[in-house]
C-alpha positions as CSV (number, residue, x, y, z in Angstrom):
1,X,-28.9,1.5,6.2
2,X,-30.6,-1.8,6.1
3,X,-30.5,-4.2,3.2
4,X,-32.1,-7.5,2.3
5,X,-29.4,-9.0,0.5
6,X,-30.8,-11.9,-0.8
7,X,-33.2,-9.8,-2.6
8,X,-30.8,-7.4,-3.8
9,X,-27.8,-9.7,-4.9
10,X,-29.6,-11.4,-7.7
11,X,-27.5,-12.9,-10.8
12,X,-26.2,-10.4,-12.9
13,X,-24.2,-10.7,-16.3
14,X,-20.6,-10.6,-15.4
15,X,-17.5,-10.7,-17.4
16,X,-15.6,-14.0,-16.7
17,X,-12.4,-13.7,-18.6
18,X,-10.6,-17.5,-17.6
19,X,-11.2,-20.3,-15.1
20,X,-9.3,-18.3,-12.6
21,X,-11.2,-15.5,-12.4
22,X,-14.6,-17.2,-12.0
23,X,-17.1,-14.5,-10.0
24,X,-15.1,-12.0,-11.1
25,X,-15.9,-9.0,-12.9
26,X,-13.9,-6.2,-14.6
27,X,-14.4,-3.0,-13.0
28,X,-11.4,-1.1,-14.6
29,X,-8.6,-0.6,-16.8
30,X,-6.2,2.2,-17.5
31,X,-2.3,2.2,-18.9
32,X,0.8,2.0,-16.7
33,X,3.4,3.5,-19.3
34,X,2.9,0.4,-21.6
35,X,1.4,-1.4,-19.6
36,X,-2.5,-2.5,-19.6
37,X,-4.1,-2.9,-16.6
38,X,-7.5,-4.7,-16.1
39,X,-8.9,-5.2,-12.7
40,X,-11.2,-7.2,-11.4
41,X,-13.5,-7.5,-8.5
42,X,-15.3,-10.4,-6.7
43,X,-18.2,-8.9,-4.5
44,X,-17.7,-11.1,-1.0
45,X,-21.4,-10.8,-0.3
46,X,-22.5,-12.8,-3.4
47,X,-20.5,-15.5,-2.9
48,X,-21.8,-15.6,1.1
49,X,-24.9,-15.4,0.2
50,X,-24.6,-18.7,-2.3
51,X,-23.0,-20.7,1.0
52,X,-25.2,-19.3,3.3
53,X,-29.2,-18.8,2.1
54,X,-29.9,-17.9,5.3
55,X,-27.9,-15.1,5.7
56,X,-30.9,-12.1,6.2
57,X,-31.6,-14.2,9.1
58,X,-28.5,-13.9,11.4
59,X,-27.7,-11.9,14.1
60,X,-25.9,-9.1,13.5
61,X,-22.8,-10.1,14.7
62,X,-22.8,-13.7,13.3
63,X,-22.9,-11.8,9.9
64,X,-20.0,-9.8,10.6
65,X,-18.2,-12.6,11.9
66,X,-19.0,-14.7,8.3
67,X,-17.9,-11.1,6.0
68,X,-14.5,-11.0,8.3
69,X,-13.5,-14.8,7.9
70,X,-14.6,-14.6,4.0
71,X,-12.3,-11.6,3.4
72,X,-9.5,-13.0,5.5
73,X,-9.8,-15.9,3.2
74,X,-10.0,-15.2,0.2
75,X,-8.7,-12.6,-3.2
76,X,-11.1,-9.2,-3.4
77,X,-9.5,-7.7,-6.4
78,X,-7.5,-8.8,-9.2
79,X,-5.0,-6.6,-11.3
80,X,-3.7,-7.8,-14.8
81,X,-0.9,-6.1,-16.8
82,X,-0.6,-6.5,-20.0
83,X,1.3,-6.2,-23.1
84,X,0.3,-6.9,-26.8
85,X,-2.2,-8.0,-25.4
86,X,-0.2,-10.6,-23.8
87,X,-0.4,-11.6,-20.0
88,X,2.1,-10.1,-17.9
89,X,1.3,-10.8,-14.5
90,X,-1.3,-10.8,-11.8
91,X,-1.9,-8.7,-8.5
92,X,-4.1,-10.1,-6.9
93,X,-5.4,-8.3,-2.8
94,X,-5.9,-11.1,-0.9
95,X,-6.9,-12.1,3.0
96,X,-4.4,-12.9,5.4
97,X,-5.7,-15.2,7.7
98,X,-2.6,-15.1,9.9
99,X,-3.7,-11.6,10.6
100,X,-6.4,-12.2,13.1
101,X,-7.8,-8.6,13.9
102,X,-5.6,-6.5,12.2
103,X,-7.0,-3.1,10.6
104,X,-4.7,-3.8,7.5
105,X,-5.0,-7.7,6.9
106,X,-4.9,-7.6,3.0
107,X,-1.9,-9.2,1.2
108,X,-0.7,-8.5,-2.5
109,X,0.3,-11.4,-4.0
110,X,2.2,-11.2,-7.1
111,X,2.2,-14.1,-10.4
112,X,3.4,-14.5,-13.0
113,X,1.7,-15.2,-16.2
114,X,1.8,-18.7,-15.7
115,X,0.1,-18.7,-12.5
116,X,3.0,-18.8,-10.0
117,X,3.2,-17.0,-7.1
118,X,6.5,-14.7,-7.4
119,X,6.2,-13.1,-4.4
120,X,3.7,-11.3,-1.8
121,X,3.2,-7.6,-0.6
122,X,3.2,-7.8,3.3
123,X,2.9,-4.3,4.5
124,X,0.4,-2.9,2.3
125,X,-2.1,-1.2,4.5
126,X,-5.2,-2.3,3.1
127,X,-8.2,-3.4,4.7
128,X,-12.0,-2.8,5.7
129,X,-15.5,-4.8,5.2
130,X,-17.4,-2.8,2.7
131,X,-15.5,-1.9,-0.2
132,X,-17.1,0.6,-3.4
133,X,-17.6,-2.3,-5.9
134,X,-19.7,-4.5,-4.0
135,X,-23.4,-4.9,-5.6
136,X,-24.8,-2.8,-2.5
137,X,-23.5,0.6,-3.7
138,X,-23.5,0.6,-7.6
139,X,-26.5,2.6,-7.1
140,X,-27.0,5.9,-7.2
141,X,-28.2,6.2,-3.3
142,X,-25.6,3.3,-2.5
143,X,-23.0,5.9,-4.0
144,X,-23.3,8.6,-1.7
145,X,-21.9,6.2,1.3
146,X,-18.7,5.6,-0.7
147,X,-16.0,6.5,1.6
148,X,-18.3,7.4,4.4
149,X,-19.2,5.9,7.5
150,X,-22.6,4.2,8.1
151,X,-24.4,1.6,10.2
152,X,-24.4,-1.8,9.0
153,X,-25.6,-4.6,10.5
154,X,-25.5,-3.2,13.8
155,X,-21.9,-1.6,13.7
156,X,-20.7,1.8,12.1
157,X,-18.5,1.0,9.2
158,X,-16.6,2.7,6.7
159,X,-17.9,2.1,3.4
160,X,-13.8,1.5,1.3
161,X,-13.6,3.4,-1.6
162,X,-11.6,1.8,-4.8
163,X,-8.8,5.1,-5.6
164,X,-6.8,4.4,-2.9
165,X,-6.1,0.8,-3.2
166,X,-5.8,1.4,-6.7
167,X,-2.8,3.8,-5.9
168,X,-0.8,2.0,-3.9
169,X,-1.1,-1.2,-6.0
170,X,-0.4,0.6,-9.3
171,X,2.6,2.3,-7.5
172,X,3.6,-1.5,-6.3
173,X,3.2,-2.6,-10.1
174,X,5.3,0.5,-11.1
175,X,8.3,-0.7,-8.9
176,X,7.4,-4.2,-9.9
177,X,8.3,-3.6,-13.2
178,X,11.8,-1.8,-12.3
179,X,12.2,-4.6,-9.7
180,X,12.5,-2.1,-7.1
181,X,10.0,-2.9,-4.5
182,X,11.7,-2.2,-0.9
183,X,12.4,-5.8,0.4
184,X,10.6,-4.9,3.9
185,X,7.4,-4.7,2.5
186,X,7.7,-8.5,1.0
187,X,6.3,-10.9,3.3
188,X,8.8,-13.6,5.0
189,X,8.2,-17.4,5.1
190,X,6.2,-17.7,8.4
191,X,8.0,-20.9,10.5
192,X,5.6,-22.7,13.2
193,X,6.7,-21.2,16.9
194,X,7.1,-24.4,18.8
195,X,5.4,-24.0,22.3
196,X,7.0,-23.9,25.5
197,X,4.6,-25.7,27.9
198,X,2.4,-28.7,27.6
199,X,-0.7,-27.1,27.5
200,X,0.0,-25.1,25.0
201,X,0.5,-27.9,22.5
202,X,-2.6,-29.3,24.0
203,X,-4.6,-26.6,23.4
204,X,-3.6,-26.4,19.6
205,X,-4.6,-29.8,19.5
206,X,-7.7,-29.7,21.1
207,X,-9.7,-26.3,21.2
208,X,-12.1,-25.8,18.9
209,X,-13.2,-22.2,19.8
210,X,-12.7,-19.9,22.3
211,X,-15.8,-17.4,23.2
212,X,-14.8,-14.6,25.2
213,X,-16.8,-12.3,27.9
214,X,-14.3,-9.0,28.1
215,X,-15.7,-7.0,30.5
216,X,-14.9,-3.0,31.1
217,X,-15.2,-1.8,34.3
218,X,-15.9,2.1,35.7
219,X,-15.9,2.9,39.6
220,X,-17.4,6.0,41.4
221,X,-15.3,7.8,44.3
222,X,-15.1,5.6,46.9
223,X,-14.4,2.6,44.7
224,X,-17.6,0.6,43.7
225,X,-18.3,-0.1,40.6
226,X,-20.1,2.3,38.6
227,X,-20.6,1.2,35.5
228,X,-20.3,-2.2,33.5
229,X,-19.8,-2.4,29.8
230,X,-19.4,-6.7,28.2
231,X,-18.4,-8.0,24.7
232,X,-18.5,-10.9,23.5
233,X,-15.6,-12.2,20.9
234,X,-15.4,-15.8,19.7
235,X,-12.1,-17.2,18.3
236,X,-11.7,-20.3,16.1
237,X,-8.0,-20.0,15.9
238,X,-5.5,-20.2,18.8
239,X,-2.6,-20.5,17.3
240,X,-3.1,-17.8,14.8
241,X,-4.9,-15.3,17.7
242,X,-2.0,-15.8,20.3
243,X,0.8,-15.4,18.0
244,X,-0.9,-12.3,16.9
245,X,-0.5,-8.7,17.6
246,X,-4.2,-8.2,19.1
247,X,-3.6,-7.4,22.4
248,X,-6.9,-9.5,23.7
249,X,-5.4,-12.2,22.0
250,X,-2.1,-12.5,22.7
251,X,-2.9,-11.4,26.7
252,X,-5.7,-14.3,26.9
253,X,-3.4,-17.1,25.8
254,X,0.3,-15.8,25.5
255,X,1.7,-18.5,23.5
256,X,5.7,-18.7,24.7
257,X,8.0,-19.9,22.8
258,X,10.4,-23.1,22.9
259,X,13.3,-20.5,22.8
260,X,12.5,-18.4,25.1
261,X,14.4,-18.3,28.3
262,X,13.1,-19.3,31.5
263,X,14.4,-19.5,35.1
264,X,12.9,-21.3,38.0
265,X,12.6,-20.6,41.8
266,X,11.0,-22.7,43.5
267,X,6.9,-22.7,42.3
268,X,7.4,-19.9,40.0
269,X,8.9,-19.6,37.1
270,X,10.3,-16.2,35.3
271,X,10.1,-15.9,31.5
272,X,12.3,-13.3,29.3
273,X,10.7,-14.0,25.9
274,X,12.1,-13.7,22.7
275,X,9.0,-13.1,20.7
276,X,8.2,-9.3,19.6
277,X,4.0,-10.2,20.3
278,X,5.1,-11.2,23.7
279,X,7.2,-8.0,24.1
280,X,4.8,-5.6,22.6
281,X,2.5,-6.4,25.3
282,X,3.9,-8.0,28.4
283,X,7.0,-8.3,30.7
284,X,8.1,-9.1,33.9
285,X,6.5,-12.2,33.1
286,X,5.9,-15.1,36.0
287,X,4.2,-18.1,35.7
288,X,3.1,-20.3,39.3
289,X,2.6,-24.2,38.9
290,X,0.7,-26.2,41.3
291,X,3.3,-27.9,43.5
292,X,1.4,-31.2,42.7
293,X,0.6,-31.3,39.0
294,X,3.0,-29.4,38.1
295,X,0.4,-27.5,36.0
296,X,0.4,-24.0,35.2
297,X,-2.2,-21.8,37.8
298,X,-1.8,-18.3,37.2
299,X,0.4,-15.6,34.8
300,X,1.4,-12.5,36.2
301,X,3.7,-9.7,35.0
302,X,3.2,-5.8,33.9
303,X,0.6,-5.1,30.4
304,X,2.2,-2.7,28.4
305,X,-0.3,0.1,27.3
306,X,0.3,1.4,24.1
307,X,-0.8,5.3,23.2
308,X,-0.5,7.5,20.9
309,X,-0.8,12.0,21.4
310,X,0.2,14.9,19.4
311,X,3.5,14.4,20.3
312,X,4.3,10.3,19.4
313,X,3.7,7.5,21.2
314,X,3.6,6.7,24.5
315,X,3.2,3.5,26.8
316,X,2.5,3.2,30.4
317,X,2.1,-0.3,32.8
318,X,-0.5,-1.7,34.2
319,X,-0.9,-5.0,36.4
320,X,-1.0,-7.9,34.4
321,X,-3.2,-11.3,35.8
322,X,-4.1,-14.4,34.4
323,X,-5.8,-17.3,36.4
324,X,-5.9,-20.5,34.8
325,X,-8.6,-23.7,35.3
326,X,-9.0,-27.2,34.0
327,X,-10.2,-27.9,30.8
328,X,-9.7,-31.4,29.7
329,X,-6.5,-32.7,30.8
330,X,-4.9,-28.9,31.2
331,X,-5.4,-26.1,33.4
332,X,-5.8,-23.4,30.8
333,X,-6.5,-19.1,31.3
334,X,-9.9,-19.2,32.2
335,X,-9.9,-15.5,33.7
336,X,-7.7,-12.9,32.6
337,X,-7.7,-9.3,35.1
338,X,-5.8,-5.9,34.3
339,X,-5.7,-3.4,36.8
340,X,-4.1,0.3,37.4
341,X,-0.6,-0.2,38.3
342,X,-1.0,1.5,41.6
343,X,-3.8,-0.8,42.9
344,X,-1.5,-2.6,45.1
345,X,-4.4,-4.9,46.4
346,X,-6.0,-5.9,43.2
347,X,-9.0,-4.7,44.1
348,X,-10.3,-2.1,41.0
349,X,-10.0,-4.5,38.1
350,X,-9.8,-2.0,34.7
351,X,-11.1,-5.3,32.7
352,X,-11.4,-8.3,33.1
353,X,-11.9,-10.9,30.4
354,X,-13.8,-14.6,31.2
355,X,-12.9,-17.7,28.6
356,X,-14.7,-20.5,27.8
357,X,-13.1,-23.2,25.9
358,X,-14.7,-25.5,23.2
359,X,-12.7,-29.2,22.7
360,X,-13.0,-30.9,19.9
């Protein structure tokens, strides 16, 4: 399905109903008991489209990488209650940028008629890049996707339909109203993790971007390789990435903590964490410094593998390997390797994953 958008997202009448709902355009209303809802969509394309003319011209994955960092940024719908005719509150589904890669990285936040955030929705389980109300599927072709996946730009995606958010956040107004929303689904103030080692505060001072070559390896019988299958990911946003729950993200920089507990022996030194990215992905951890610099040369420990079957979830190990070079005035993980747990020689890498670093 291909689409010219700078064709197809011309200016249309919309209904702007204050300053703070500029773009936006009322796609909805219904009653919750006495309650009037409105709602309101901004289409993310439009607004890309004004920043970037160009846009019909990128590649592919360039304009997958401007859709993610505009939705991740920024409010997609917008539901008002009211009564009398009086504003109530707002709900508005917004980005979470601290949620680099996650499947579900929408936030609910939740004001108050005077424009005040009162609090914000955490675990909602919202997400996607195409959503039913954008301009692209008002049509009566662009319907029949609506909750369907389809190529777009290169990459099958699923094309969000608008019931389901629109269930979950009336049930969240519902409780809202009886004050009874479950106090684990309401987002905690996020505190800075100071870092552990000197190149970790370096690099949040001084990497631009990180583009990384991950690399998926298949071998035949006898052990040579077979088959070879690269991506490419960039990264503007290490501290945001390692303190994620991505596992390329936290396993290509694992960012340790100024709390965590460490024990040295001679050039090593072992690290017992006490962060639950850290956890979720890696233990056993040892780190080697150069017995000259000082500097950090290599990671190793065991990669937890996280699976899930008919009967629950499941993790198994694997060999965990992360070689560092200099970059600037710190060695930094320039080549990251995980191999099957048995491969006592590190010979059959599973993947391995090749950084290069952008300063500022």
């Amino acid at each position: 399905m291909k689409f010219a958008l700078t064709m197809l997202l011309i200016t249309i009448s919309t209904s702007i109903f204050s300053q703070d709902l500029e773009n936006f355009e009322q796609v909805d209303k219904f009653k919750i008991n006495d309650l009037k809802v409105s709602v309101f969509f901004k289409d993310p394309l439009k607004e890309i489209i004004k920043k970037y003319p160009d846009f019909d011209n990128k590649e592919n994955k360039e304009k997958h990488e401007i859709l993610s960092g505009y939705l991740h940024n920024n409010t997609l719908y917008v539901f008002q209650t009211f009564k009398k005719k009086k504003l109530i509150k707002s709900y508005k589904l917004t980005g979470n940028p601290q949620k680099v890669k996650s499947r579900n990285y929408f936030n609910l936040d939740i004001y108050n008629n005077q424009d005040k955030v009162e609090k914000s929705i955490d675990k909602l389980n919202v997400g996607g890049s195409f959503f039913e109300h954008m301009l692209l599927f008002q049509s009566t072709e662009g319907k029949k996707f609506i909750g369907k996946g389809i190529q777009m730009w290169g990459f099958i995606v699923m094309i969000q339909p608008y019931s389901p958010i629109k269930e979950k956040i009336s049930e969240l107004i519902k409780m809202d109203t009886s004050n009874s929303i479950p106090a684990d689904l309401i987002a905690k103030e996020q505190i800075f993790i100071e870092p552990l080692f000197e190149y970790q505060k370096y690099g949040l001072e001084n990497i631009k971007s990180r583009t990384k070559t991950i690399t998926v390896y298949q071998y035949d019988s006898i052990g040579n390789i077979k088959n070879k299958y690269p991506r490419v990911e960039k990264d503007t946003s290490l501290y945001l990435s390692s303190t994620s729950k991505d596992l390329s993200s936290v396993t290509s920089f694992p960012y340790f903590s100024k709390s965590d507990t460490i024990k040295r022996a001679g050039k090593y030194i072992y690290i017992k964490s006490g962060l639950e990215n850290i956890n979720h992905y890696l233990k056993d951890i040892r780190l080697t410094e150069d017995s000259i610099t000082g500097q950090i040369i290599k990671i190793e420990g065991k990669l937890i593998i996280h699976g899930y079957n008919k009967d629950g979830h499941y993790t198994y190990d694997e060999i965990y390997v992360a070689d560092f070079g200099k970059i600037g005035n710190y060695n930094f993980p320039k080549k990251i390797k995980y191999y099957p747990i048995d491969d006592e020689y590190l010979l059959k890498p599973r993947i391995i994953t090749e950084i290069e670093y952008e300063l500022k």
